[in-house]
Structure formats: C-alpha cells, structure tokens
C-alpha positions in Angstrom: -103.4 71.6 -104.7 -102.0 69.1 -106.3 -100.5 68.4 -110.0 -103.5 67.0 -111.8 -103.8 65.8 -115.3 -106.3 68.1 -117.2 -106.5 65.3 -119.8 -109.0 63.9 -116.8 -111.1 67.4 -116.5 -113.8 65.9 -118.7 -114.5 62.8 -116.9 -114.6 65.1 -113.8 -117.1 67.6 -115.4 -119.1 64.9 -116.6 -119.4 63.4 -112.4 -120.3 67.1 -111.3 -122.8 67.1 -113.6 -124.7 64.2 -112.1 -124.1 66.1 -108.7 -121.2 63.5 -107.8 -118.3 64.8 -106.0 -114.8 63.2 -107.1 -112.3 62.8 -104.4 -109.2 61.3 -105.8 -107.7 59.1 -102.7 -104.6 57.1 -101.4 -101.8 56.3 -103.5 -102.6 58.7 -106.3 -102.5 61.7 -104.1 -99.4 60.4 -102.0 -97.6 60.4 -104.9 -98.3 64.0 -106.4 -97.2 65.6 -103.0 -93.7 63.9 -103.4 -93.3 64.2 -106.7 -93.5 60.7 -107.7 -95.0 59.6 -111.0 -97.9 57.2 -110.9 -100.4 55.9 -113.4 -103.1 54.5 -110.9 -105.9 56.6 -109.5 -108.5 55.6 -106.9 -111.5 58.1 -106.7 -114.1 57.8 -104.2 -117.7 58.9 -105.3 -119.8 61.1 -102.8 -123.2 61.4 -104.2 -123.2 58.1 -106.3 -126.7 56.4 -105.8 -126.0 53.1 -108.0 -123.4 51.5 -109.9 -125.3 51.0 -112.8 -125.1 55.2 -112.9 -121.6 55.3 -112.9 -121.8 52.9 -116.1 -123.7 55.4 -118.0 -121.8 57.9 -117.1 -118.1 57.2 -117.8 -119.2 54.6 -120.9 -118.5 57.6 -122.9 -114.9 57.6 -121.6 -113.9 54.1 -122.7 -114.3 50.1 -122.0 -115.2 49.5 -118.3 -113.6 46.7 -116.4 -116.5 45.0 -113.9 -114.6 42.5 -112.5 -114.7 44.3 -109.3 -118.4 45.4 -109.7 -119.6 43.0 -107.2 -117.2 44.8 -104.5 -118.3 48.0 -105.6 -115.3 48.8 -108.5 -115.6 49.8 -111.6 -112.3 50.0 -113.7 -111.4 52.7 -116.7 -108.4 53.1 -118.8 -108.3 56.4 -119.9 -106.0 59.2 -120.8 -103.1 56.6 -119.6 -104.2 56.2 -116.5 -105.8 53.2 -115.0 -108.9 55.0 -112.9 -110.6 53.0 -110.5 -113.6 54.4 -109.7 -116.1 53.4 -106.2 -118.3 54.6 -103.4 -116.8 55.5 -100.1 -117.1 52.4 -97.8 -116.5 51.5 -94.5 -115.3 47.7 -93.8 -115.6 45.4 -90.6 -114.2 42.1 -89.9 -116.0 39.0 -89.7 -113.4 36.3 -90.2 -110.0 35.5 -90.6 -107.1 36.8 -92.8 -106.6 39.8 -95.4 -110.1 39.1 -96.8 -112.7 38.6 -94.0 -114.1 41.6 -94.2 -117.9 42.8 -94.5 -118.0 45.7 -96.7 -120.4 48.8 -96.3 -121.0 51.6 -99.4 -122.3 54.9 -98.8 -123.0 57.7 -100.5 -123.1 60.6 -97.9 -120.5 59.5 -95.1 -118.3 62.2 -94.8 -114.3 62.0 -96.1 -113.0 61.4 -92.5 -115.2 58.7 -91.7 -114.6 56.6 -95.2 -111.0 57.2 -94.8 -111.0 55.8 -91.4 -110.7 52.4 -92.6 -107.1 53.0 -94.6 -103.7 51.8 -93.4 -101.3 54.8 -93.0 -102.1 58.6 -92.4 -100.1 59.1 -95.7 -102.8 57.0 -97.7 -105.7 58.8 -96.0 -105.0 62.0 -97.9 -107.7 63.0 -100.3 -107.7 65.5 -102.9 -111.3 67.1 -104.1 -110.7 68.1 -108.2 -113.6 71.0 -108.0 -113.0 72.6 -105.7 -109.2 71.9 -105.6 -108.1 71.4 -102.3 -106.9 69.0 -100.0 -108.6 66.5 -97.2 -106.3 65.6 -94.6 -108.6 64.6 -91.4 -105.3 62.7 -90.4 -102.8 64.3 -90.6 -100.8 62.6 -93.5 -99.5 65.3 -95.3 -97.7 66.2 -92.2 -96.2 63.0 -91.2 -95.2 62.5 -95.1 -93.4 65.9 -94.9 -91.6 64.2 -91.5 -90.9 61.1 -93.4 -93.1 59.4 -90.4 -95.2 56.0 -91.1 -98.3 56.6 -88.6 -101.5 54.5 -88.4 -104.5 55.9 -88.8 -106.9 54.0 -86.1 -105.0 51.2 -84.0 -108.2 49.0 -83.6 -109.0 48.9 -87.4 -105.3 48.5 -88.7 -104.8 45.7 -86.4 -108.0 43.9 -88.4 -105.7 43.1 -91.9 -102.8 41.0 -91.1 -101.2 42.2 -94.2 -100.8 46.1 -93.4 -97.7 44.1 -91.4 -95.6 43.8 -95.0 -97.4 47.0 -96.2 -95.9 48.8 -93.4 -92.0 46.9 -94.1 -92.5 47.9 -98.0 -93.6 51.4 -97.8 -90.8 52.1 -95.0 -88.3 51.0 -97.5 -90.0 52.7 -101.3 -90.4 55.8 -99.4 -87.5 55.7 -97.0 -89.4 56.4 -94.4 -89.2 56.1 -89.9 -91.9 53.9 -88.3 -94.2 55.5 -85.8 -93.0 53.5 -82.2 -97.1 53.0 -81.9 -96.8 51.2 -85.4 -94.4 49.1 -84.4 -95.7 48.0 -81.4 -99.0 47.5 -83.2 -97.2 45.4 -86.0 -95.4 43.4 -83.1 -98.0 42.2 -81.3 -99.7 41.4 -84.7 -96.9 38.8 -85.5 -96.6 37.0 -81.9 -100.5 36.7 -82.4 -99.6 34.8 -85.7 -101.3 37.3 -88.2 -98.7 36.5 -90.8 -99.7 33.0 -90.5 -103.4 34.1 -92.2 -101.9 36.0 -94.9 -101.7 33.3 -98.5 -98.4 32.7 -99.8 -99.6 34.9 -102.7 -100.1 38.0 -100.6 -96.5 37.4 -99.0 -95.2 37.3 -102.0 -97.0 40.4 -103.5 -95.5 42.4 -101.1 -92.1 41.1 -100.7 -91.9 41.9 -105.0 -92.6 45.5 -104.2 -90.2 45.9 -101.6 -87.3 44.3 -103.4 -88.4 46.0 -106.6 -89.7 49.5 -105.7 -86.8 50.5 -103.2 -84.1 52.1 -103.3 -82.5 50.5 -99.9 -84.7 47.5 -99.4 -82.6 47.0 -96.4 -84.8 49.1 -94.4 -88.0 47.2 -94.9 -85.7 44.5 -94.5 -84.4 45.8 -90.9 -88.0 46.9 -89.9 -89.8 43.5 -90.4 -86.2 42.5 -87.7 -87.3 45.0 -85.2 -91.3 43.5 -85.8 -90.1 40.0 -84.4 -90.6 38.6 -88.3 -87.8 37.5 -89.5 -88.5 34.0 -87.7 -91.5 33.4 -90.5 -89.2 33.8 -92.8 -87.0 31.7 -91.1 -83.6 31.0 -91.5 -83.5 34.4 -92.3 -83.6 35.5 -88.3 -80.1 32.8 -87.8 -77.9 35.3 -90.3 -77.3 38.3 -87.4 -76.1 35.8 -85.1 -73.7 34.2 -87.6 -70.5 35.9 -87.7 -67.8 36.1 -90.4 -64.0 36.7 -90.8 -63.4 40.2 -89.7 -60.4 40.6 -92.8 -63.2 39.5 -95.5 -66.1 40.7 -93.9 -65.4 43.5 -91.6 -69.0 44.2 -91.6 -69.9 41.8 -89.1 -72.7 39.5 -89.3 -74.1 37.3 -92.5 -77.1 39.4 -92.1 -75.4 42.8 -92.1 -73.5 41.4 -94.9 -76.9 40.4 -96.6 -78.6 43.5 -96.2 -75.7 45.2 -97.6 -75.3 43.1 -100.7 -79.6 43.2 -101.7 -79.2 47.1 -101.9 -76.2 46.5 -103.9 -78.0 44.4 -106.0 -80.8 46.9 -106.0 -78.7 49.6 -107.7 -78.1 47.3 -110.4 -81.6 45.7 -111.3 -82.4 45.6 -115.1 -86.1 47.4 -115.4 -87.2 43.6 -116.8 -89.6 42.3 -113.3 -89.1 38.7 -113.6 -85.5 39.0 -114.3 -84.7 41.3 -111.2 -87.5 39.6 -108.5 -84.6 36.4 -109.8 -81.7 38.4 -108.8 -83.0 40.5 -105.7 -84.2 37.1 -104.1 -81.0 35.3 -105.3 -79.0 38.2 -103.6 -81.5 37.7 -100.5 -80.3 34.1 -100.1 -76.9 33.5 -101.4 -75.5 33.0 -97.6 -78.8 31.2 -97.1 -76.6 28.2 -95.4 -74.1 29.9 -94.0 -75.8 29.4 -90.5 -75.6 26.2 -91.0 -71.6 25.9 -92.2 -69.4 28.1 -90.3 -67.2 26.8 -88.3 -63.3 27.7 -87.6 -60.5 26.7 -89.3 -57.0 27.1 -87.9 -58.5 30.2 -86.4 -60.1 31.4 -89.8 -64.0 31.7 -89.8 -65.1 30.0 -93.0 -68.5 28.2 -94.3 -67.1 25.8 -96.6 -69.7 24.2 -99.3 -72.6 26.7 -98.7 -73.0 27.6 -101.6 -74.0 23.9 -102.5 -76.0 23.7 -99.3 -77.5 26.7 -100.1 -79.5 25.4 -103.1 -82.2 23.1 -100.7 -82.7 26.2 -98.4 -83.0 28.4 -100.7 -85.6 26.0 -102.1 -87.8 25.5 -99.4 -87.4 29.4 -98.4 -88.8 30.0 -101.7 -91.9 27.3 -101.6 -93.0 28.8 -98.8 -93.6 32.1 -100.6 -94.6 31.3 -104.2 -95.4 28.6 -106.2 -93.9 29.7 -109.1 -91.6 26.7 -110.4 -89.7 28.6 -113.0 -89.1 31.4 -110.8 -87.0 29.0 -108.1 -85.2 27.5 -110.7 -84.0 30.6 -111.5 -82.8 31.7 -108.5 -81.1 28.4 -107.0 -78.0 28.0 -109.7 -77.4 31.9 -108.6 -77.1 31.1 -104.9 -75.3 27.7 -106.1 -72.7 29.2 -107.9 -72.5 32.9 -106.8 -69.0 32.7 -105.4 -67.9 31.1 -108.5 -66.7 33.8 -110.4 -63.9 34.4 -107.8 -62.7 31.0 -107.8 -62.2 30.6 -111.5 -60.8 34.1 -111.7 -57.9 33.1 -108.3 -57.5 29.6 -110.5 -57.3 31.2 -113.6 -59.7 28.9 -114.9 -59.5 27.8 -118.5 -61.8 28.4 -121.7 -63.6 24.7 -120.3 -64.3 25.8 -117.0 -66.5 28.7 -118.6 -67.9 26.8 -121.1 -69.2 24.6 -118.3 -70.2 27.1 -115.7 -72.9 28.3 -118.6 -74.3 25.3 -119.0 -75.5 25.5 -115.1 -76.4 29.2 -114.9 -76.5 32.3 -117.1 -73.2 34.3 -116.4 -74.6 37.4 -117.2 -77.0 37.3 -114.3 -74.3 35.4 -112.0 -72.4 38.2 -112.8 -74.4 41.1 -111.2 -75.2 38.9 -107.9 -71.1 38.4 -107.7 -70.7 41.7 -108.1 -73.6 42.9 -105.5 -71.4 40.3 -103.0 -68.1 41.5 -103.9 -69.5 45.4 -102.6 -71.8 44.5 -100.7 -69.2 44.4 -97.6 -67.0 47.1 -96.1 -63.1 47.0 -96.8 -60.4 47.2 -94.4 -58.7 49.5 -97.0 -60.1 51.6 -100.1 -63.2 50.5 -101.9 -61.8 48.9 -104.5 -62.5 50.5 -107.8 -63.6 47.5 -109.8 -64.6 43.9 -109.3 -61.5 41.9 -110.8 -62.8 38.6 -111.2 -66.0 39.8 -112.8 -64.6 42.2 -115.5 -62.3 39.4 -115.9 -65.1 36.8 -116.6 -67.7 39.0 -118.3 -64.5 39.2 -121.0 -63.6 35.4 -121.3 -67.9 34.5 -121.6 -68.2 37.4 -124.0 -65.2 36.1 -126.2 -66.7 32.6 -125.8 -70.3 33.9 -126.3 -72.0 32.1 -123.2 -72.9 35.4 -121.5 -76.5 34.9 -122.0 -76.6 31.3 -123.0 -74.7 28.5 -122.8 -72.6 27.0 -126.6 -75.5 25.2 -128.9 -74.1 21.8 -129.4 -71.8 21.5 -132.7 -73.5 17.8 -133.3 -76.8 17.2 -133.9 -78.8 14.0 -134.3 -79.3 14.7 -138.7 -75.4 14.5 -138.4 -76.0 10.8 -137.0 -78.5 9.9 -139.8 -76.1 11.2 -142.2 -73.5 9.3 -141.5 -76.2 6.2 -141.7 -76.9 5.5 -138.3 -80.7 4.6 -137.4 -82.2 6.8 -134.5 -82.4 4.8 -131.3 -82.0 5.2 -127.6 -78.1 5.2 -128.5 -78.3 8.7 -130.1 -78.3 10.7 -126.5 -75.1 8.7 -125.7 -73.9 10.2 -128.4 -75.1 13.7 -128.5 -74.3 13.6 -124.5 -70.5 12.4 -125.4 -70.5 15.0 -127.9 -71.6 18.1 -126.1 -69.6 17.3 -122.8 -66.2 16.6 -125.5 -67.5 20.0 -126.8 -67.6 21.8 -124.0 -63.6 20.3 -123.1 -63.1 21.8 -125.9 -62.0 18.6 -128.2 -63.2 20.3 -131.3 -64.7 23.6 -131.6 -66.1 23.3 -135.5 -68.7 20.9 -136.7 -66.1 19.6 -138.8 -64.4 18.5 -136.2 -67.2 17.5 -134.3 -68.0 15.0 -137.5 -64.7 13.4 -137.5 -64.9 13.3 -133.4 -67.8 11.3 -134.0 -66.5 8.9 -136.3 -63.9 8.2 -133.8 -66.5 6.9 -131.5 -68.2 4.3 -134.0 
C-alpha cells in the first residue's frame, strides 16, 4: 500500500463504477514508496472500451486536456494533481529515434505485459486503488529498496535512444548504482550512434533534469563517462585528461575539478528554473577551454586566458543542445568572467572596476558560480571557512548597488534637448562618453553629470 490522496477516491469510484480498473503507474508510484512528493499521476485503464467513455466519465471532475487524445491521453487537473489518464499499450518500433514507434491499446492485456514496454524495473511498479495493493511483475520495488537501476526487457529498452540520458538522470535524482547489464546495454547504444537520433530538444530535456533535480549531479555526470558519452558532448571527454597544479587543485583533473564544482553549485541553486539551468550549465563549462590552454610555466601548470577562450566553446557546446538564444547569453559572461572575482579581490580593485564588471554580467549570479569554483576543489589544508574574495565583492556591489544590475546612466538624452541640443546620430557619442565617464566615476550625481556634459560641447 501506498500513501494515496483520498481527495482522488471519487474519480476512482466513479471508474469502478463503469467496471474500469485504475492502476496508478510509473513515476507516481516510485515516488510514494520513497517518500518523495509528486504532483503527476499516470493511471492505466483496464476495462476502458473507448476514449470518448473516459470523457463522459471524468467531465464531471474538471476541464480535460485532448491534446494527447490522438495517442490515447486524456489529461485532468484535479485535486492538485495533474492526472493523465490512458489504456494500457504495448509499443513497437518502426523507425528511427525517440518517436518511431507504432503504438497498440488494449483493454484486457494483463499489468505485466503493458508494463513490459517501460524503461526501469523501478517505473514498472503499479499500484491498484481498489483493491490496494501493489503490481510488481519486475521486481522494482526490490531493486529501488537496493538503490539498483535495472532494465526491464533488454530488447525493448534498446528501441528508445533516449532511455540513455534517462538512465544518467535518474542515477543522479535518485542516487542510485547502474545495473552492469544496463550499462553495457546503454554502451553499445552510444557506439551505435543512438544519441545521434535523439533532437537537441530531448537532449536538452534531460540534461535540465539532471542538473536541476539532483542532489550530486556528478553521478549522472560520471555514469554518461563510464557509457563512452562524454565524446557527444565533446570537449567535455578532454577535461579528465587535463591536469592542474597540484597546490591549487589537488583534486586532480579539470574534470574532477568540474564535477566537484556543478554539485557545489547544486547546493546553491535559487528554486527560480531559468535562473539555475544558467548557473548549473555555467558551472558545467567554466574550464570549458582549459584543454585547450594549459601549458607549463616555469614549472607551474596554468591555462592562461581561458576564461576568454571559454566564451566560443561554451557557445557552440551550448548550440548543439538548445536553441534558446537568451539562455546562452546568459551563461557565456559567467564562464567569461568567473575567475574575476578573485582577481579584483588579490588587486584590490577600485569602486570602477566593479562598476564595470556589472555592466558585462550580473555579480550576483557571478558570485555563486565563483563561489561553487572556489569549493568546488579539495585543500591542501583546512576547508577554508569562507570565500574571501566573494564576501568581499558581494559587499563593494551591494554598497555600489550593481548586485543585480548594473548603475542606470546619470545622463539621459532630455538632458541633451534641455540644454538645446537637436537629437541626432551625435547623441550616442554622447550618452556613450557619458556612461563610460560615469562608470570611472567622474561624477556620480546628475548634477555633475550636467556640468560634465557641458564640458564636452
């Protein structure tokens, strides 16, 4: 038995009465056995003749969503939960990629043959609300109790090229070990270029949930380097074999320090999606070039300028994933500047410096990667108790009030009309002049910034 919502009982009654048995499946029932709150519920309908039925019965309940009607879906918010509601099917592939399936509904297969098709043994797990019990034909609740990610059939797992990236996701969310037949399975899938099917979209659907739902994303992380598929997401697979200075980075490799550094970062994400997907990905990549840059100095490992480097890497690294614009602009001034923050604090940078640096990137956010950096290493001595060069900037930018955004300029173009001047293609000399003497700090009132201005007529 598991903990179910009796806000649901209704909707449940209402199915038996049409001589429809409910079995609540896959993530839902997962979940429940670990304790872990969820407001999505999948339940597979054993008796159902038509869709058009199901309508009539649960159009009592609220406003169905059809959009998946013609795959055999019917959606229902209800109660707080988002319920989506089909027959049990059984799928067979016909083409390539995630989609080329050929879909079969039934309505008297038995559990253990519908839930043949699913991924994992811990998603084939159903739970009947009627008779309140428990379907495992495969064994799930077992291998969820072990912490074990198993397969449930090798031949039909081996048909969606994305259960790859399901498998490196739901290692890390859960913390979970991956069955050695798993892997093997999820190697071979890779050298037989089954990544290479999957759209950039379904990459990056997955790679959000790993980076956002895990505690240590370092495992999936880890996992997809066992798989052989870190080289699709290359230059990710050059970072174990780059090393570092052993006094900085006693870690070892760029990679080790990488992984290191994204589960420091994922200790620290905000609860706001778009922001942290930003700073997880930033965290990903901010050695992005140092492959590419190391090289010895006077017997000193060192990568000098990869930060700058950085920016085009992490920019095609990202296109090759998304196509969300805004989303890479975002993350490149992170991985530009993210060792910035300790080289203003070393130089003890003026009030200009600052003013500048927030201008390029917000200093709030450049502040949690540099900090996610800055522990995400092992020391050769204590852990150091704070990071020095952050609390020391997140002070100046707060005193300056560029933590979030950088100074809105003092000077504006009515301030040129005023003073009689006729708009023209001379006014963002001006205004550009202005805001860059503004940001040296050459007035810091609009007063000032008036009588700057005369001074340039």
């Amino acid at each position: 038995m598991i903990p179910f919502p009796t806000a649901v009982s209704p909707l449940i009654d209402a199915l038996k009465d049409h001589n429809i048995i409910p079995i609540i499946v896959g993530g839902y029932v997962r979940d429940a056995l670990i304790a872990h709150p969820t407001h999505d519920m999948d339940i597979e309908l054993y008796g159902l003749t038509s869709l058009e039925e199901l309508e009539v019965i649960l159009k009592p309940f609220g406003k169905l969503n059809a959009v998946g009607k013609s795959f055999g879906v019917l959606k229902l918010s209800y109660q707080g939960l988002t319920i989506d509601f089909s027959p049990p099917r059984i799928e067979s592939k016909h083409g390539a990629g995630h989609k080329g399936f050929e879909i079969e509904w039934f309505s008297d297969i038995d559990f253990a043959r519908a839930a043949r098709r699913r991924d994992f043994t811990i998603n084939a797990i159903g739970y009947n609300p009627l008779t309140k019990t428990l379907l495992d034909p495969y064994g799930g609740i077992e291998d969820l109790k072990n912490k074990r990610l198993v397969c449930v059939d090798n031949n039909t797992f081996v048909e969606d090229p994305l259960r790859v990236l399901r498998a490196v996701q739901f290692v890390a969310r859960f913390e979970l070990t991956c069955d050695e037949n798993l892997l093997r399975l999820c190697r071979d899938m890779i050298l037989a270029g089954a990544l290479n099917e999957l759209p950039k979209e379904r990459i990056f659907e997955e790679l959000k949930k790993l980076l956002l739902l895990s505690n240590r994303p370092s495992l999936g992380l880890n996992l997809l380097k066992e798989m052989g598929g870190l080289s699709f997401f290359s230059p990710l697979e050059k970072l174990e074999t780059t090393p570092q200075d052993p006094v900085s980075h006693p870690e070892g490799s760029v990679w080790t320090h990488t992984l290191m550094c994204v589960d420091e970062m994922a200790h620290m994400r905000t609860k706001e999606n778009k922001r942290d997907i930003v700073l997880m990905l930033a965290a990903l990549l901010h050695d992005i070039a140092k492959p590419f840059t190391t090289i010895v100095i006077e017997g000193v490992l060192n990568a000098p300028h990869h930060a700058e480097k950085g920016i085009e890497i992490a920019r095609q690294w990202l296109m090759h994933i998304t196509d969300d614009k805004s989303l890479i602009e975002g993350i490149l001034p992170l991985v530009r500047y993210h060792g910035t923050p300790r080289k203003l604090y070393r130089n003890r940078a003026s009030d200009s410096d600052i003013l500048h640096l927030s201008t390029h990137v917000c200093i709030k956010d450049l502040l949690l990667i540099s900090r996610a950096d800055f522990f995400g290493r092992l020391f050769v001595s204590a852990l150091p108790e704070k990071h020095d060069a952050g609390a020391w900037l997140y002070e100046r930018a707060s005193a300056l009030n560029v933590l979030h955004a950088p100074p809105p300029p003092l000077l504006m173009g009515r301030d040129l009309i005023a003073l009689g001047l006729t708009p023209s293609t001379r006014f963002k000399t001006l205004l550009d002049g202005a805001y860059e003497a503004q940001l040296n700090q050459e007035f810091t009132t609009s007063e000032q910034a008036k009588a700057w201005l005369v001074t340039q007529l």
